[in-house]
N, C-alpha and C positions, 0 to 999 in steps of 0.2 A: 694392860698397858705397860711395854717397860720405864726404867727410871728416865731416858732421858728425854722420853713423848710427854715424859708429866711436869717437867722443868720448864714453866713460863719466862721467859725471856724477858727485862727490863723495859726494851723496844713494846714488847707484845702486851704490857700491863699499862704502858702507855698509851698504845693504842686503843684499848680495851677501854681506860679511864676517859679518853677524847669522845668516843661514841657512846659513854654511859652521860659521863659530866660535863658540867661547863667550866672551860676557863676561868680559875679565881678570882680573876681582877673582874670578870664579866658579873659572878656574884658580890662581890664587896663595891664596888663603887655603887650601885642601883642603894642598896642597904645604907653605905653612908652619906647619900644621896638623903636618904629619906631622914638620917639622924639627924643631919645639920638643919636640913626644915623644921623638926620638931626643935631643935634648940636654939634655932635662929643664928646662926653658925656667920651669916653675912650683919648681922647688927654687933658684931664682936668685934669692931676696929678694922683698921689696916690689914692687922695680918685672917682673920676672922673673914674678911670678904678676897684675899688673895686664895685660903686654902679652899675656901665655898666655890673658888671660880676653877683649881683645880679638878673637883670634885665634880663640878659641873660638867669639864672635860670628859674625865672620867664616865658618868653616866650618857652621855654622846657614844664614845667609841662603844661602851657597853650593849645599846641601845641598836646600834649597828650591825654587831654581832649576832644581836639573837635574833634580829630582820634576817639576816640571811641565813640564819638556820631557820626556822620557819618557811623560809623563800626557797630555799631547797626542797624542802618537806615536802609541800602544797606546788610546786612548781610554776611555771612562769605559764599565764602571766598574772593569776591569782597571788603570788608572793610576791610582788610589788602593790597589790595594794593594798595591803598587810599595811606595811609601815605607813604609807598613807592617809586609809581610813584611823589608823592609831594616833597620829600625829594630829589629827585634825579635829580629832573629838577634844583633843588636850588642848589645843587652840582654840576651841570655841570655849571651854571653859576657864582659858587667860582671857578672852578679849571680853567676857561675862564681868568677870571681875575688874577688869578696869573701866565698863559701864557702871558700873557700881561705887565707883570708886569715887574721889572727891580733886583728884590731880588734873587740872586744865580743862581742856574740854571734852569730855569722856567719850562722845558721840563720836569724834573727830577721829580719837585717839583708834578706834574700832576700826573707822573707815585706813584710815593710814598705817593702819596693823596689816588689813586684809590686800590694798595696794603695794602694800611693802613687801608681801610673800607673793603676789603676782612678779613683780620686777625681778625680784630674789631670782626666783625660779626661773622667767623666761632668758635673764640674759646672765645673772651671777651663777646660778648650777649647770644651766644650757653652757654657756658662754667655758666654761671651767674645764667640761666635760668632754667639748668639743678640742679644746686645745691641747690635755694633758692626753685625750685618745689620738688627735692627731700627729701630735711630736713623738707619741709611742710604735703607732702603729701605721701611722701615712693616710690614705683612705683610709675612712669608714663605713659601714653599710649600715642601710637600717631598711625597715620595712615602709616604705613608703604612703601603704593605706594608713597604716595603723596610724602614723605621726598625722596625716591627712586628714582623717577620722577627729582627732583629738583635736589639734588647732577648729577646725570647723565648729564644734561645740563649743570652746574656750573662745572665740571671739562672740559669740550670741550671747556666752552668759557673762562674759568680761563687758558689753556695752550695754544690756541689760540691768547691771546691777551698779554700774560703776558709771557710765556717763549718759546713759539715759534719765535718772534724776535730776540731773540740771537743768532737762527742757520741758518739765511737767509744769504745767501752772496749777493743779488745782491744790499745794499746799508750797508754802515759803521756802524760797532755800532750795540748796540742794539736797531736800528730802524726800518721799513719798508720800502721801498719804495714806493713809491705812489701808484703804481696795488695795493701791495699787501696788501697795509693799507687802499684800498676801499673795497678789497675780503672781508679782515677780518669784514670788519664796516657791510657789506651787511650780513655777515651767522651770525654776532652776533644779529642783530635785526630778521632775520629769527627766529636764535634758540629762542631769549626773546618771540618773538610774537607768535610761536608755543606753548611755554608754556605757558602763558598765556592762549590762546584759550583751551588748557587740562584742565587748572585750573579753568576755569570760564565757560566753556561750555563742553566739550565732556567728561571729566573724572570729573567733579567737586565736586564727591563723594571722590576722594580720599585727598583731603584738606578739611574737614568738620569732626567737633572733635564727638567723638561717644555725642548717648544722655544720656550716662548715665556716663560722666565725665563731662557734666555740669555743673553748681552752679548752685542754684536758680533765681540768678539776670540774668541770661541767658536769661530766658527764659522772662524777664519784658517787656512791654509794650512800643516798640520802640517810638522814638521821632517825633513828626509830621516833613511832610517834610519843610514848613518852619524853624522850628529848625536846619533839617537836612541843610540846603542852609546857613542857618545863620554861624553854625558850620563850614564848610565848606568855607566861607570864611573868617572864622575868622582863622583858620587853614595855610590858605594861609596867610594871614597878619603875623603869629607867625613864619611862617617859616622862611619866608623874616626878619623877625628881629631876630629868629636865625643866619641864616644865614650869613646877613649882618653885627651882631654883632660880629661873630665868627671873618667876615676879619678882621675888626678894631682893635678886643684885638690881632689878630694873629702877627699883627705887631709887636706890641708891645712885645709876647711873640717870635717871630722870635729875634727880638735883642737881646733877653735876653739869648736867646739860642746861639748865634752866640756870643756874647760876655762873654758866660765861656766856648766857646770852643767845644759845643756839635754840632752833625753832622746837617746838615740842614734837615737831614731827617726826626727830630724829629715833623720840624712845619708839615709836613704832616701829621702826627699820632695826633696831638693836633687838626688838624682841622677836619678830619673827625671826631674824637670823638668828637667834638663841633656838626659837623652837624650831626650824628647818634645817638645823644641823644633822640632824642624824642623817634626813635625805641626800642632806650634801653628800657628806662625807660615802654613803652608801653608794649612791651616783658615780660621786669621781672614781672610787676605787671597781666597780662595774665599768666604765670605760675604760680606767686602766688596764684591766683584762680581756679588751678587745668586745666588751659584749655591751654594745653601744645601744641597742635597741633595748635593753635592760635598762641602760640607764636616761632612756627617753622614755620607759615607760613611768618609771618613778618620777620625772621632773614633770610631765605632762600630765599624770596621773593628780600628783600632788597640787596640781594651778585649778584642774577641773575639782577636785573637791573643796581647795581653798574655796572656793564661788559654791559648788552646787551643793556642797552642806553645811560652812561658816554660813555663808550669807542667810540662809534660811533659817538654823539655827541661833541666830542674835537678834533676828526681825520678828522670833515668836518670843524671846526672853523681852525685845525691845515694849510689844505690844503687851506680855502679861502685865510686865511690872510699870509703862508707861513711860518708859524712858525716851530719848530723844535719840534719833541714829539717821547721820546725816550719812549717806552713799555715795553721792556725786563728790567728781575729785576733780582740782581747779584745770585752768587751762593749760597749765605748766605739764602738771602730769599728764594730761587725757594728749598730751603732745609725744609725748613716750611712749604712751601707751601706746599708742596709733604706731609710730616709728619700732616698737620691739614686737609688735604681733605683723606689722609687715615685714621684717626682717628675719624673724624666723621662719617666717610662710615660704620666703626667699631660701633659705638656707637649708631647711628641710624639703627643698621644694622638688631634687631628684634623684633620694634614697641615697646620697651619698655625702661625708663630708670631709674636710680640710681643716686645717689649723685656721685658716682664713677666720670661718665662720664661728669658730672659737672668740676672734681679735675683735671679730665687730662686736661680739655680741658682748663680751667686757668693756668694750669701749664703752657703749650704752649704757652698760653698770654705771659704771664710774660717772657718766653722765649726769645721771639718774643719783647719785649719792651726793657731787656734788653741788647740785641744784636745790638738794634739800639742805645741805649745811649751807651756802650761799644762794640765798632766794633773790 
Protein backbone atom coordinates (compact mmCIF):
# COMPACT_ATOMS: atom_id res chain seq x y z
CA UNK A 1 0.00 0.00 0.00
CA UNK A 2 1.71 3.38 -0.74
CA UNK A 3 1.95 6.36 1.71
CA UNK A 4 -0.83 8.20 0.61
CA UNK A 5 -3.72 5.08 0.49
CA UNK A 6 -2.61 4.64 4.17
CA UNK A 7 -3.34 8.47 5.29
CA UNK A 8 -6.98 8.41 6.81
CA UNK A 9 -8.49 11.63 6.23
CA UNK A 10 -10.12 13.60 9.35
CA UNK A 11 -13.65 13.55 7.32
CA UNK A 12 -12.98 9.54 7.04
CA UNK A 13 -12.23 9.00 11.07
CA UNK A 14 -15.38 10.79 11.43
CA UNK A 15 -17.24 8.86 9.49
CA UNK A 16 -15.70 5.85 10.65
CA UNK A 17 -16.41 7.09 14.53
CA UNK A 18 -20.57 7.90 13.40
CA UNK A 19 -20.84 4.24 12.34
CA UNK A 20 -18.96 2.70 15.24
CA UNK A 21 -20.19 5.32 18.10
CA UNK A 22 -22.82 7.23 19.48
CA UNK A 23 -23.12 10.87 19.51
CA UNK A 24 -21.82 12.23 23.24
CA UNK A 25 -24.63 14.06 24.23
CA UNK A 26 -26.71 10.76 23.11
CA UNK A 27 -24.36 8.88 25.86
CA UNK A 28 -24.12 11.64 28.80
CA UNK A 29 -27.53 12.82 29.20
CA UNK A 30 -29.21 9.03 29.61
CA UNK A 31 -26.10 8.61 32.47
CA UNK A 32 -26.90 11.91 33.99
CA UNK A 33 -30.37 11.15 33.71
CA UNK A 34 -29.75 8.28 35.98
CA UNK A 35 -27.25 10.37 38.53
CA UNK A 36 -29.75 12.99 39.44
CA UNK A 37 -32.33 10.19 40.24
CA UNK A 38 -30.00 8.54 42.56
CA UNK A 39 -29.30 12.04 44.19
CA UNK A 40 -32.59 13.34 43.84
CA UNK A 41 -31.14 16.34 41.85
CA UNK A 42 -35.13 17.81 41.58
CA UNK A 43 -35.45 17.83 45.77
CA UNK A 44 -32.38 20.49 45.48
CA UNK A 45 -34.22 23.82 45.23
CA UNK A 46 -34.99 26.02 42.38
CA UNK A 47 -32.11 25.80 40.69
CA UNK A 48 -31.82 21.60 41.51
CA UNK A 49 -35.28 21.12 39.71
CA UNK A 50 -34.45 23.82 36.67
CA UNK A 51 -31.16 21.75 35.83
CA UNK A 52 -33.23 17.93 36.54
CA UNK A 53 -35.72 19.61 33.83
CA UNK A 54 -32.88 20.31 31.52
CA UNK A 55 -31.65 16.96 31.90
CA UNK A 56 -34.82 15.64 31.44
CA UNK A 57 -34.68 17.39 27.89
CA UNK A 58 -31.76 15.90 27.33
CA UNK A 59 -32.71 12.30 27.91
CA UNK A 60 -35.92 12.98 25.37
CA UNK A 61 -33.67 13.98 22.45
CA UNK A 62 -31.31 11.18 23.63
CA UNK A 63 -34.07 8.76 23.67
CA UNK A 64 -35.00 9.80 20.03
CA UNK A 65 -31.93 9.22 18.76
CA UNK A 66 -31.31 5.76 19.44
CA UNK A 67 -35.28 5.07 18.37
CA UNK A 68 -34.27 5.70 15.17
CA UNK A 69 -30.99 4.01 15.03
CA UNK A 70 -32.59 0.94 15.97
CA UNK A 71 -35.60 1.96 13.51
CA UNK A 72 -33.25 1.86 10.96
CA UNK A 73 -31.56 -1.37 11.91
CA UNK A 74 -34.81 -3.56 12.24
CA UNK A 75 -36.66 -1.42 9.55
CA UNK A 76 -40.22 -0.12 9.19
CA UNK A 77 -42.55 -1.14 10.29
CA UNK A 78 -40.98 -3.23 13.09
CA UNK A 79 -38.80 0.07 14.30
CA UNK A 80 -41.71 2.00 15.21
CA UNK A 81 -42.70 -0.25 17.65
CA UNK A 82 -39.56 -0.23 19.18
CA UNK A 83 -40.14 3.05 20.88
CA UNK A 84 -43.54 2.12 21.46
CA UNK A 85 -43.62 -1.17 23.18
CA UNK A 86 -40.48 0.71 25.26
CA UNK A 87 -42.37 3.59 26.31
CA UNK A 88 -45.19 1.80 27.45
CA UNK A 89 -43.72 -0.74 29.76
CA UNK A 90 -42.10 2.52 31.40
CA UNK A 91 -45.56 3.84 31.68
CA UNK A 92 -47.05 1.08 33.14
CA UNK A 93 -44.54 1.22 35.64
CA UNK A 94 -45.26 5.17 36.39
CA UNK A 95 -48.82 4.74 36.60
CA UNK A 96 -48.01 1.41 39.27
CA UNK A 97 -46.44 3.79 41.24
CA UNK A 98 -48.79 6.41 41.54
CA UNK A 99 -51.54 3.52 42.35
CA UNK A 100 -49.40 3.03 45.02
CA UNK A 101 -48.98 6.19 46.02
CA UNK A 102 -50.89 8.27 48.73
CA UNK A 103 -51.46 11.72 46.52
CA UNK A 104 -55.43 12.16 45.76
CA UNK A 105 -57.21 9.75 44.23
CA UNK A 106 -54.68 7.07 42.89
CA UNK A 107 -57.27 5.16 40.99
CA UNK A 108 -58.33 8.32 39.21
CA UNK A 109 -54.95 9.55 38.71
CA UNK A 110 -54.21 6.07 36.49
CA UNK A 111 -57.39 6.39 34.52
CA UNK A 112 -56.42 10.33 33.64
CA UNK A 113 -52.78 9.23 32.86
CA UNK A 114 -54.08 6.55 30.35
CA UNK A 115 -56.80 9.25 28.79
CA UNK A 116 -54.49 11.80 28.81
CA UNK A 117 -51.87 9.81 26.39
CA UNK A 118 -55.16 8.78 24.28
CA UNK A 119 -55.82 12.79 23.49
CA UNK A 120 -52.07 13.42 23.60
CA UNK A 121 -51.62 11.36 20.77
CA UNK A 122 -54.95 11.43 18.70
CA UNK A 123 -54.96 15.24 18.23
CA UNK A 124 -51.43 16.91 20.11
CA UNK A 125 -48.92 14.41 17.97
CA UNK A 126 -51.62 13.71 15.14
CA UNK A 127 -52.61 17.19 15.04
CA UNK A 128 -48.59 18.55 15.19
CA UNK A 129 -47.56 16.17 12.61
CA UNK A 130 -50.00 16.95 10.33
CA UNK A 131 -49.39 20.59 10.34
CA UNK A 132 -45.49 20.87 10.52
CA UNK A 133 -45.73 17.91 7.30
CA UNK A 134 -48.11 20.03 5.71
CA UNK A 135 -46.51 23.64 5.67
CA UNK A 136 -43.46 21.53 4.68
CA UNK A 137 -44.49 19.50 2.15
CA UNK A 138 -48.22 20.37 0.88
CA UNK A 139 -50.06 16.99 0.53
CA UNK A 140 -49.32 14.13 2.31
CA UNK A 141 -49.66 10.52 1.55
CA UNK A 142 -50.15 7.67 3.71
CA UNK A 143 -51.30 4.27 3.40
CA UNK A 144 -54.73 4.26 3.80
CA UNK A 145 -55.35 0.38 5.13
CA UNK A 146 -52.86 0.59 7.50
CA UNK A 147 -54.16 3.94 9.35
CA UNK A 148 -57.84 2.11 8.64
CA UNK A 149 -56.68 -1.06 10.29
CA UNK A 150 -55.38 0.85 13.47
CA UNK A 151 -58.33 3.35 14.20
CA UNK A 152 -60.65 0.11 13.81
CA UNK A 153 -59.06 -1.59 16.77
CA UNK A 154 -58.34 1.79 18.67
CA UNK A 155 -61.99 2.74 18.93
CA UNK A 156 -63.12 -1.26 20.17
CA UNK A 157 -60.47 -1.07 22.68
CA UNK A 158 -60.74 2.91 23.49
CA UNK A 159 -64.82 2.12 24.33
CA UNK A 160 -64.02 -1.00 25.91
CA UNK A 161 -61.76 0.11 28.51
CA UNK A 162 -62.60 3.76 28.84
CA UNK A 163 -66.42 4.19 28.54
CA UNK A 164 -67.83 1.05 28.69
CA UNK A 165 -67.38 1.04 32.54
CA UNK A 166 -69.86 3.62 33.27
CA UNK A 167 -72.81 1.50 32.11
CA UNK A 168 -72.04 -1.76 33.98
CA UNK A 169 -74.22 -2.21 37.05
CA UNK A 170 -72.90 -5.13 38.49
CA UNK A 171 -70.11 -3.15 40.64
CA UNK A 172 -70.35 0.87 41.71
CA UNK A 173 -68.99 3.69 39.86
CA UNK A 174 -67.24 3.81 36.94
CA UNK A 175 -65.52 0.55 37.81
CA UNK A 176 -65.42 -3.09 36.67
CA UNK A 177 -65.86 -5.80 38.49
CA UNK A 178 -63.48 -8.33 38.72
CA UNK A 179 -64.95 -10.96 35.62
CA UNK A 180 -65.42 -8.10 33.79
CA UNK A 181 -62.08 -6.33 34.20
CA UNK A 182 -60.22 -9.78 33.29
CA UNK A 183 -62.75 -10.08 29.95
CA UNK A 184 -61.73 -6.72 29.23
CA UNK A 185 -57.59 -7.15 30.03
CA UNK A 186 -57.92 -10.71 27.90
CA UNK A 187 -59.61 -9.12 24.34
CA UNK A 188 -57.53 -5.95 24.75
CA UNK A 189 -54.21 -7.88 24.59
CA UNK A 190 -56.07 -10.32 22.00
CA UNK A 191 -57.00 -7.20 19.86
CA UNK A 192 -53.09 -5.43 20.46
CA UNK A 193 -51.47 -8.83 19.59
CA UNK A 194 -53.73 -9.42 16.39
CA UNK A 195 -52.56 -6.09 15.38
CA UNK A 196 -49.47 -6.39 15.60
CA UNK A 197 -49.20 -9.88 13.91
CA UNK A 198 -51.10 -7.58 10.64
CA UNK A 199 -48.53 -5.13 11.12
CA UNK A 200 -45.48 -7.00 11.29
CA UNK A 201 -46.35 -10.28 9.38
CA UNK A 202 -49.65 -10.92 7.41
CA UNK A 203 -50.59 -7.34 5.95
CA UNK A 204 -47.15 -5.64 6.67
CA UNK A 205 -47.54 -3.75 3.35
CA UNK A 206 -49.99 -1.79 4.64
CA UNK A 207 -47.75 0.27 7.27
CA UNK A 208 -44.64 0.67 4.86
CA UNK A 209 -44.44 4.50 3.31
CA UNK A 210 -44.51 4.20 -0.53
CA UNK A 211 -40.91 4.62 -2.20
CA UNK A 212 -41.34 7.45 -3.77
CA UNK A 213 -42.13 9.57 -0.53
CA UNK A 214 -38.89 8.70 0.82
CA UNK A 215 -35.92 11.14 1.44
CA UNK A 216 -32.68 10.27 0.39
CA UNK A 217 -31.33 9.47 3.79
CA UNK A 218 -33.90 6.55 3.79
CA UNK A 219 -32.54 4.73 1.96
CA UNK A 220 -28.65 5.08 3.77
CA UNK A 221 -26.61 2.53 4.92
CA UNK A 222 -28.17 1.05 8.02
CA UNK A 223 -26.18 0.67 11.35
CA UNK A 224 -24.18 -2.45 12.14
CA UNK A 225 -25.92 -4.60 14.56
CA UNK A 226 -23.68 -3.86 17.28
CA UNK A 227 -24.48 -0.21 16.96
CA UNK A 228 -28.04 -1.51 16.74
CA UNK A 229 -27.70 -3.46 20.53
CA UNK A 230 -25.67 -0.53 21.72
CA UNK A 231 -28.58 1.89 20.77
CA UNK A 232 -30.98 -0.09 22.04
CA UNK A 233 -29.73 -0.22 25.30
CA UNK A 234 -28.84 3.00 25.57
CA UNK A 235 -32.62 3.73 24.77
CA UNK A 236 -33.71 1.62 27.50
CA UNK A 237 -31.32 3.55 29.93
CA UNK A 238 -32.91 7.08 28.54
CA UNK A 239 -36.28 6.04 29.03
CA UNK A 240 -35.87 4.85 32.53
CA UNK A 241 -34.52 8.51 33.14
CA UNK A 242 -37.37 9.80 31.38
CA UNK A 243 -39.35 8.34 33.05
CA UNK A 244 -38.15 8.17 36.44
CA UNK A 245 -37.37 11.93 36.06
CA UNK A 246 -40.87 12.82 35.00
CA UNK A 247 -42.17 11.05 38.71
CA UNK A 248 -39.83 13.25 40.67
CA UNK A 249 -40.46 16.85 38.83
CA UNK A 250 -44.38 15.36 38.86
CA UNK A 251 -44.25 15.97 42.50
CA UNK A 252 -43.30 18.71 42.59
CA UNK A 253 -45.40 19.97 39.72
CA UNK A 254 -48.61 17.91 41.44
CA UNK A 255 -48.14 20.60 44.58
CA UNK A 256 -47.99 23.22 42.65
CA UNK A 257 -50.98 22.46 40.89
CA UNK A 258 -52.86 21.54 43.97
CA UNK A 259 -51.85 24.60 45.60
CA UNK A 260 -53.46 27.25 43.13
CA UNK A 261 -56.38 25.27 43.04
CA UNK A 262 -56.22 23.44 39.55
CA UNK A 263 -58.02 20.00 39.25
CA UNK A 264 -55.64 17.02 39.90
CA UNK A 265 -56.34 15.91 36.66
CA UNK A 266 -54.02 18.08 35.34
CA UNK A 267 -50.77 15.93 36.96
CA UNK A 268 -52.01 13.30 34.51
CA UNK A 269 -51.77 15.18 31.28
CA UNK A 270 -48.27 16.78 32.54
CA UNK A 271 -47.03 13.14 32.90
CA UNK A 272 -47.96 11.49 30.00
CA UNK A 273 -46.69 14.44 28.03
CA UNK A 274 -43.38 13.84 30.12
CA UNK A 275 -43.48 10.20 29.08
CA UNK A 276 -44.63 10.66 25.28
CA UNK A 277 -42.11 13.04 24.55
CA UNK A 278 -39.81 11.06 22.93
CA UNK A 279 -42.69 9.78 20.38
CA UNK A 280 -43.52 13.24 19.92
CA UNK A 281 -40.54 14.62 19.14
CA UNK A 282 -39.73 11.23 17.02
CA UNK A 283 -43.16 11.85 14.97
CA UNK A 284 -42.81 15.35 14.21
CA UNK A 285 -39.34 15.22 13.08
CA UNK A 286 -40.62 11.84 10.64
CA UNK A 287 -43.14 14.06 9.20
CA UNK A 288 -40.79 16.70 8.84
CA UNK A 289 -39.09 14.49 6.36
CA UNK A 290 -41.88 13.81 4.29
CA UNK A 291 -42.29 10.11 5.76
CA UNK A 292 -45.82 10.67 7.23
CA UNK A 293 -46.80 7.18 7.31
CA UNK A 294 -43.79 6.65 9.86
CA UNK A 295 -45.03 9.05 11.62
CA UNK A 296 -48.60 7.62 11.83
CA UNK A 297 -47.33 4.46 12.49
CA UNK A 298 -45.61 5.69 15.82
CA UNK A 299 -48.72 7.81 16.94
CA UNK A 300 -51.33 5.21 16.16
CA UNK A 301 -49.06 2.47 17.33
CA UNK A 302 -48.41 4.20 20.47
CA UNK A 303 -52.71 4.78 21.35
CA UNK A 304 -53.08 1.02 20.55
CA UNK A 305 -50.62 -0.01 23.20
CA UNK A 306 -51.49 2.75 25.54
CA UNK A 307 -54.92 0.57 25.81
CA UNK A 308 -53.85 -2.95 24.69
CA UNK A 309 -50.89 -3.31 27.32
CA UNK A 310 -51.32 -0.34 30.00
CA UNK A 311 -54.72 -1.13 30.43
CA UNK A 312 -54.26 -4.89 31.15
CA UNK A 313 -51.11 -4.46 32.76
CA UNK A 314 -52.55 -2.14 35.87
CA UNK A 315 -55.87 -4.23 36.06
CA UNK A 316 -53.46 -7.47 36.94
CA UNK A 317 -51.23 -5.03 39.44
CA UNK A 318 -54.89 -3.59 40.44
CA UNK A 319 -56.23 -7.25 41.28
CA UNK A 320 -52.93 -8.76 42.79
CA UNK A 321 -52.50 -6.08 45.35
CA UNK A 322 -56.48 -5.07 45.57
CA UNK A 323 -56.41 -1.72 44.71
CA UNK A 324 -59.05 0.33 43.31
CA UNK A 325 -58.94 1.46 39.45
CA UNK A 326 -61.79 3.40 38.24
CA UNK A 327 -61.61 3.27 33.98
CA UNK A 328 -64.75 5.05 32.96
CA UNK A 329 -64.01 8.66 32.19
CA UNK A 330 -66.87 11.56 32.95
CA UNK A 331 -69.14 12.95 30.19
CA UNK A 332 -66.94 15.90 29.59
CA UNK A 333 -64.13 13.66 28.22
CA UNK A 334 -66.09 10.47 26.60
CA UNK A 335 -67.50 14.02 24.64
CA UNK A 336 -63.86 14.19 23.11
CA UNK A 337 -63.31 11.31 22.91
CA UNK A 338 -66.23 10.58 20.65
CA UNK A 339 -65.31 14.17 18.63
CA UNK A 340 -61.32 13.15 18.28
CA UNK A 341 -61.81 9.49 17.03
CA UNK A 342 -64.52 10.87 14.63
CA UNK A 343 -62.29 13.50 13.46
CA UNK A 344 -59.54 11.50 12.67
CA UNK A 345 -61.52 8.69 11.07
CA UNK A 346 -62.50 11.87 8.89
CA UNK A 347 -58.96 13.12 8.28
CA UNK A 348 -57.30 9.87 7.75
CA UNK A 349 -60.31 8.90 5.86
CA UNK A 350 -58.50 9.21 1.92
CA UNK A 351 -54.85 8.48 2.34
CA UNK A 352 -54.01 11.92 2.01
CA UNK A 353 -53.44 15.05 4.16
CA UNK A 354 -53.45 19.06 4.65
CA UNK A 355 -52.40 21.50 7.07
CA UNK A 356 -56.36 21.65 7.58
CA UNK A 357 -56.31 18.53 9.42
CA UNK A 358 -53.35 19.34 11.25
CA UNK A 359 -55.69 22.87 12.63
CA UNK A 360 -58.56 20.76 13.60
CA UNK A 361 -56.90 18.39 15.27
CA UNK A 362 -55.01 21.02 17.64
CA UNK A 363 -58.04 22.78 17.97
CA UNK A 364 -59.35 19.81 19.84
CA UNK A 365 -56.04 19.65 21.97
CA UNK A 366 -56.47 22.81 23.23
CA UNK A 367 -59.96 21.93 23.77
CA UNK A 368 -59.34 19.15 25.55
CA UNK A 369 -56.51 21.04 27.81
CA UNK A 370 -58.61 23.70 28.41
CA UNK A 371 -61.56 21.78 29.71
CA UNK A 372 -59.28 20.19 32.23
CA UNK A 373 -57.82 23.45 33.74
CA UNK A 374 -61.44 25.00 33.43
CA UNK A 375 -64.12 22.26 34.30
Amino acid sequence: MSEPDAIVTAGQKRALLQRLLMPWWTLVFPLLGLLAIAVSLYKMGTIGVVVAAFILFGCVLSAVHQAEVVAHRVGEPFGTLVLAVAVTVIEVSLIVSLMLSDAGDASSLARDTVFAAIMIILNGIVGLCLLAGGFQHGEQRFSLRGASSSLNVLTAMVVLSLVLPNYVSSAPGPTYATSQLIFVAIVSVILYGTFVMVQTVRHRDYFLPADEDMPGDAHAEPPTNAAAWAALGMLLVALVGVVLLAKGLSGIVEAAILGAGLPLAIVGVVIAALVLAPESLAAYRAAKRNRLQTSLNLALGSALATIGLTIPAVAIVSLMLGLPLALGIGAKQMILLVLSLFTITLTLGNGRTTVLGGAVHLVIFAAYLFVTVVP
